[in-house]
N, C-alpha and C positions, 0 to 999 in steps of 0.2 A: 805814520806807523813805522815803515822801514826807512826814511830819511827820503821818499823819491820825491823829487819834484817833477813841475812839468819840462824842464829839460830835457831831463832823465826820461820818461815817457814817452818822449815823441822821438828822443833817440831808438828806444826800444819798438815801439811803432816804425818806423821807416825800416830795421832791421830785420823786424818781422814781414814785412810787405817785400821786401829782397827773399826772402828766404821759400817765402808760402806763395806769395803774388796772386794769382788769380784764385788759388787752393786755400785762402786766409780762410772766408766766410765757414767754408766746409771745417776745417782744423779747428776753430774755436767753438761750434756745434758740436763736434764730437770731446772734446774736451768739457762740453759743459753739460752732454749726455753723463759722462761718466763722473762727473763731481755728483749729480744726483741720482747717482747709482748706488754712489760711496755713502752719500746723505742716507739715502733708506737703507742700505746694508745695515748702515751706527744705528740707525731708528729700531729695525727690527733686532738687532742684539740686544740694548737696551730695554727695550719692551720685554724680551725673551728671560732678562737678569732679573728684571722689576717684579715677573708677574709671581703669583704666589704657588707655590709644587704641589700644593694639597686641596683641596675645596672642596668643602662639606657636601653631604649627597641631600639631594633635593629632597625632601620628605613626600608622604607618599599621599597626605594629604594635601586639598587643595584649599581646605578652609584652616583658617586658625582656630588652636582647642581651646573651646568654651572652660570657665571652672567647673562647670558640672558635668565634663566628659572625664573619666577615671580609665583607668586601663586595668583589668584587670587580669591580677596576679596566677601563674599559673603553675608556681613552684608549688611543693606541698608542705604543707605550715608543719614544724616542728612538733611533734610527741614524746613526753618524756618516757624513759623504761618503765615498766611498770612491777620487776622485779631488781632486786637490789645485784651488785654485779657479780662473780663468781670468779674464783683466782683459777680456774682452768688456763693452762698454756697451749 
């Protein structure tokens, strides 16, 4: 991926055991705490981008409406004038 060989590596291995020596075990534990900190932080942003800002509200029923359930209407149905209109202002 980046060009390293096992040269490379075991150079970087020995420099790191000069550096950390007995503290290695510990410093790569918390380095690999904090990679899967980083991991769920990206997971929970993504989830939080993904999800959708609106969702429909539950109905208040718990069955599904039969054809023969109707709702009925409780506006009041239209009457026409029953005298013709008059130019009063």
């Amino acid at each position: 991926m980046f060009g390293i060989g096992a040269p490379e590596m075991i150079v970087v291995g020995i420099i790191a055991l000069l550096l950390f020596g007995k503290r290695l075990p510990e410093v790569a534990r918390s380095m690999g705490k904090g990679v899967t900190e980083f991991k769920r932080g990206l997971a929970g942003i993504e989830e939080e981008a993904t999800r959708p800002t609106y969702r429909e509200p539950e109905r208040e029923t718990s069955r599904p409406r039969a054809a023969d359930d109707r709702v009925e209407v409780t506006a009041p149905k239209f009457e026409p004038p029953v005298s013709a209109p008059s130019d009063r202002a």
